[in-house]
N, C-alpha and C positions, 0 to 999 in steps of 0.2 A: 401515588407519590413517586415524584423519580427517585432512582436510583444513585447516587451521589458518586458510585465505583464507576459508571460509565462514563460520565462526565470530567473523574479524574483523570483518565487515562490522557497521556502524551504523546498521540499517534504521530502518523504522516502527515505531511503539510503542503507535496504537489497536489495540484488537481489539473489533470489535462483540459485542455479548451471543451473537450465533450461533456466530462464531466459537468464544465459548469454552465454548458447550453441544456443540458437534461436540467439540472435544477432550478434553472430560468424557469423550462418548463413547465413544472411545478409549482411556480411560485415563491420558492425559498431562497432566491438570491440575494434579497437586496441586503443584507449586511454584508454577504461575504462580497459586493461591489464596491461597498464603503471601506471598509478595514482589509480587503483582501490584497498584495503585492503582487501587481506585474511583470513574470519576467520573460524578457527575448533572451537569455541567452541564458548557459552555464558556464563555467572554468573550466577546463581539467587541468592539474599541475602535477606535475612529474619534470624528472632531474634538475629541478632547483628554479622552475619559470613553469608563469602560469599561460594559458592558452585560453582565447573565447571560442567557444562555439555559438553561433549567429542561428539561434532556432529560426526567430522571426524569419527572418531575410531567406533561410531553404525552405520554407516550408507554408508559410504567413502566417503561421499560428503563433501561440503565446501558453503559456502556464500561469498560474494564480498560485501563488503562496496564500494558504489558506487551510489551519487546521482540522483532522479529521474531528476532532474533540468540537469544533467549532460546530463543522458542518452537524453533526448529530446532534448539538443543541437548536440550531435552528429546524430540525427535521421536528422535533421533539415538542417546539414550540408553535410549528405549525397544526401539528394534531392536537395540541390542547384549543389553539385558538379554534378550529373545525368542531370539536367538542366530540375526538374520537377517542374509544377507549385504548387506553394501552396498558400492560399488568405487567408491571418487573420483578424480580426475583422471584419467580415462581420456581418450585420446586416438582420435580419428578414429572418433569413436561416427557409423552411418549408420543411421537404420531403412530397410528392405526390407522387399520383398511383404506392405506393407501392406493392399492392393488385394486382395485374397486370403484364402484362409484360413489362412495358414500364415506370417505374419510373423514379423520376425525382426530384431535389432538386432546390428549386429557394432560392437567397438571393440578398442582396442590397450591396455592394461594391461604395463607393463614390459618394452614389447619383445615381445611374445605380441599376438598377434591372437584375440580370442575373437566365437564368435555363441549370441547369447542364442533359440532356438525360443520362440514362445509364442503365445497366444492374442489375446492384444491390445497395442496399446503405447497407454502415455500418455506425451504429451509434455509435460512438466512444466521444462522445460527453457529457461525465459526468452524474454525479446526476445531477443537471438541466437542463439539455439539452434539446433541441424541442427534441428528436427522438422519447422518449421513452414517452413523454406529446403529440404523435401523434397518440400515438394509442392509441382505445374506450376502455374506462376505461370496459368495461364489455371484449374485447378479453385478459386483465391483470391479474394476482392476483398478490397481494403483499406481505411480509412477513416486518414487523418490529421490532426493538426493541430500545429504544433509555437509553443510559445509563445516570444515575444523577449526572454526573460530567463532567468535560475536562481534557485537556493537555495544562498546559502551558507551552509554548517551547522558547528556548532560543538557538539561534547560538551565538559564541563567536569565537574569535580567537585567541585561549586556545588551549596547548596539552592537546588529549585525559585524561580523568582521569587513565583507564586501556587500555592494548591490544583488551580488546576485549569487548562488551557488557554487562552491569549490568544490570538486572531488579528486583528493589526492591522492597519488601512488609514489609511497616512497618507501623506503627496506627496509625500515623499520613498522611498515603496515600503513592501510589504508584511513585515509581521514577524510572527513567529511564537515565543513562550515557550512550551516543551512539556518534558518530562521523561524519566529512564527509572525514577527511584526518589527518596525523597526524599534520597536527597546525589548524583545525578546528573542535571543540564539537559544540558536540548537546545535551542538557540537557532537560529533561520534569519533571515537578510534577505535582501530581492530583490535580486539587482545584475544586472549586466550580464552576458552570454554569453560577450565579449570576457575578461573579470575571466580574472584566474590566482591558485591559493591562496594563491602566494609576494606577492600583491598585498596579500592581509590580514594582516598581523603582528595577533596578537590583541586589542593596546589598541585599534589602527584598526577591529576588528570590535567588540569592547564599547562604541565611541565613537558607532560609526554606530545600534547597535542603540537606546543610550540616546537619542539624538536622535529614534526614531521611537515610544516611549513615552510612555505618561501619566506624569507628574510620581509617582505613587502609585507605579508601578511598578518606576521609577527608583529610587525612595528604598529597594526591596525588593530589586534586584537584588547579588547578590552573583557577582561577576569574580572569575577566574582562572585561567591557564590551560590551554590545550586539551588535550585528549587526543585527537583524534582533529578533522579541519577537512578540507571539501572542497567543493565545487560540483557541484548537478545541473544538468542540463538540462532543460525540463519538455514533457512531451507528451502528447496524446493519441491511442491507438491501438487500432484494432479489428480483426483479422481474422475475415470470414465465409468457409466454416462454422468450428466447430470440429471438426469428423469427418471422416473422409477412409477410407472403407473401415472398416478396424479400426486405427486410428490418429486418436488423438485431442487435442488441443489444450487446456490449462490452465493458468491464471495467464497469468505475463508474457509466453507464447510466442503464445497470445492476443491478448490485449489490455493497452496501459500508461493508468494515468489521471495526472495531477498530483497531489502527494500534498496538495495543499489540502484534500481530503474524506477522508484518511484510510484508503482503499478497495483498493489496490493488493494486501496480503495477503488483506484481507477479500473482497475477488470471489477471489483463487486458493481459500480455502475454501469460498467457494459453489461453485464447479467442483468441489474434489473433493465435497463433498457431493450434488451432483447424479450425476457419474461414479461415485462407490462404488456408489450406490443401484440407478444401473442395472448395474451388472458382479453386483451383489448378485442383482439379480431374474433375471438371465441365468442366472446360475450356480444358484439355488436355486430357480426357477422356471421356467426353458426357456424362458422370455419373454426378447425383446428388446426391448420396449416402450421399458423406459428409457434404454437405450444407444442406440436409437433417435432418443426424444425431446431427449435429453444435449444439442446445437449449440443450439436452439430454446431450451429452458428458459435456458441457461447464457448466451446471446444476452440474449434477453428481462430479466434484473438487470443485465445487464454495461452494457447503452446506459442504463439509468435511470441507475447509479453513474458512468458518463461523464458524464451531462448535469450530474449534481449537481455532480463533482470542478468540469466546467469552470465550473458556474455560481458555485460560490464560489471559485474562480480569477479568473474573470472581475471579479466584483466587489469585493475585496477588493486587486490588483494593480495596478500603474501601467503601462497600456501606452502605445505612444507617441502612440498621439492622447487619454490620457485626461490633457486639459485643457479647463479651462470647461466646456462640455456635458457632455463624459463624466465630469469628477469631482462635479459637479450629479447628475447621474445615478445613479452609486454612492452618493452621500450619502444622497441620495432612498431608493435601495432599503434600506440600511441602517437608516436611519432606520425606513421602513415596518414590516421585521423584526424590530426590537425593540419596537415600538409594537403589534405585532397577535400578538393571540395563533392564527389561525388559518396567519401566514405562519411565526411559530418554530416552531409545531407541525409543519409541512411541513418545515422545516429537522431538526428533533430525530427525525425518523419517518428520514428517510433519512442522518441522522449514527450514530444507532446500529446501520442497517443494516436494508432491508427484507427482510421475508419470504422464504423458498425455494421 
C-alpha cells in the first residue's frame, strides 16, 4: 500500500528540459506532457518594475511547471503497472557490508525483520536518511551553510498571479509567485526562522505578500484560502564522496540546495542519470568505469547547482547586514542582469539546467 505522507507532500514544481527527457526515457511522461506548463522565460522584480528573462531565446531550452508530488505519483504508478515491488514505511532500515561484495539492507516491515542480498545499494533516501548516517564520519567530509531565514509557502486554489514565475527583491524580503497548474498558486515570503505557521492566518500572509509586489501584480493577484501552508528552513549542503564501497549517495542524502534556483529534484535526476549509466555499463559491459566515475561526475554539477542556488539566494534575499551597501549592491547586480545579455544568458544556461 502507498504511503499517503509521500503523496501529501507540496514540493518543487520546476523541472529542467533534462529532467523531463530522462523521464521520457523511462517511460513516465505522458501525463506530465498533458497537464505539465511550459515556460520560456522568468520575471525578476526589484525597485518597483518587473523584468523578463528570455530562457528560450539564450539558450533554446524551456522548463515544465510540473509538481514533484506529481512526478513521484507517476514514478509510483509505473512500478505497479510493471508489477514491481516496493515496501513503504519500513522501519529500522540499516545498509551493511557495503564495503564488500556482498551488501545488504535489512528492515522491519509489520513486525518481521527482513534482509535484502544484493549487488549494490543506492541510497536515495534524503537529508536524514540511514545511508549517508552509515558511513564513519571520518570516510565523510561535509560542506555547510545555513541561511537566517525561511519560506513561508502557501498552495491556494487561485489562478496563477502571471504566465510565468516572479522572483522578488524587495526590503521588506524576498517573494516568490509560482504555480502548480493554472487554477493552483504557490506563493512564498521570506520571514523569519523564529516565525510559527499558527503565526500567519492567511489574510496576514496575502497582506504581506501584496506589500512586497509590483502594483501590476497586485492588481492580478487573486486570494483565498490555503490548502496547504508551512515554513522551510533554507540550506546548503554537500556531502563528499558520494560512493563508499558499493553504496552510493543520491539526491537529498547528498547534498540540499535553497530552492531559490529550482535544483533540488533536478540534481537528484542528474544523480540518477549518472548512477543508472554506470550500473548499465557494469551490468552490460563488465566495465565499471561509470560507477567508478559516478562521486566525481555527480560532484562536478552538484557544486555548480550550489553556487547558482546560493548565488540567487544571495541576491535576491534580505539578510541582516543587507543594508545601504549590501542592498546597493543587490540592486547593482540586478540591475547589471537585466541589462546584459551576456550576464541573463549565464543566468538562463544554468536555470534550465546544465549539461550531464
Amino acid at each position: 500500500m502507498r504511503t499517503k505522507v509521500v503523496l501529501a507532500r507540496i514540493r518543487a514544481g520546476v523541472l529542467e528540459q533534462g529532467t523531463v527527457e530522462l523521464l521520457n526515457e523511462v517511460g513516465v511522461a505522458a501525463r506530465l506532457h498533458r497537464e505539465g506548463l511550459i515556460h520560456g522565460g522568468i520575471e525578476l522584480a526589484f525597485a518597483g518594475a518587473r523584468h523578463r528573462i528570455d530562457l528560450k531565446q539564450s539558450t533554446g531550452k524551456v522548463v515544465t511547471i510540473y509538481g514533484q508530488t506529481e512526478v513521484t505519483r507517476d514514478l509510483m504508478d509505473a512500478r505497479d503497472a510493471a508489477g514491481l515491488q516496493t515496501v513503504y514505511a519500513a522501519d529500522h532500515v540499516s545498509p551493511g557490508d557495503y564495503d564488500t561484495d556482498h551488501p545488504r539492507v535489512s528492515f522491519v516491515k509489520d513486525g518481521t525483520t527482513h534482509k535484502i542480498e544484493c549487488d549494490f545499494i543506492a541510497g536515495c533516501d534524503g537529508f536524514h536518511g540511514i545511508s549517508r548516517q552509515s558511513v564513519p564520519a571520518a570516510a565523510l567530509e561535509t560542506f555547510e551553510r545555513i541561511y537566517p531565514f525561511g519560506w513561508l509557502g502557501v498552495l491556494s486554489e487561485t489562478p496563477p498571479i502571471s504566465p510565468e514565475l516572479i522572483y522578488t527583491n524587495h526590503p521588506r524580503g524576498f517573494a516568490l509567485c509560482s504555480m502548480r497548474s493554472m487554477h493552483r498558486s504557490r506563493y512564498y515570503v521570506q520571514c523569519s526562522l523564529e516565525d510559527q505557521v499558527d503565526q500567519w492566518p492567511d489574510q496576514k500572509f496575502w497582506d504581506e505578500l501584496k506589500r512586497r509586489l509590483d502594483q501590476e501584480a497586485v492588481a492580478h493577484l487573486v486570494t483565498g484560502p490555503s490548502i496547504e501552508k508551512g515554513i522551510a528552513p533554507l540550506r546548503s549542503f554537500v556531502a563528499e564522496p558520494m560512493r563508499f564501497g558499493r553504496m552510493f549517495l543520491a539526491g537529498d542524502a547528498a547534498h540540499i540546495v535553497p530552492p531559490t534556483g529550482a535544483k533540488g529534484l533536478n540534481l537528484a535526476a542528474s544523480d540518477v542519470y549518472y548512477l543508472s549509466r554506470g550500473l548499465r555499463e557494469y551490468y552490460d559491459e563488465k566495465s565499471s568505469a561509470g560507477i567508478d566515475a559516478y562521486s566525481a561526475k555527480a560532484l562536478a554539477r552538484v557544486w555548480k547547482a550550489v553556487r547558482f542556488s546560493w548565488w540567487m539566494t544571495s541576491m535576491l534575499h534580505r539578510f541582516p547586514d543587507t543594508e545601504g551597501f549590501g542592498a546597493r549592491i543587490q540592486l547593482a547586480e540586478l540591475s547589471y542582469l537585466v541589462s546584459s545579455q551576456a550576464a541573463s544568458t549565464s543566468l538562463s544556461e544554468n536555470y534550465v539546467g546544465l549539461p550531464y
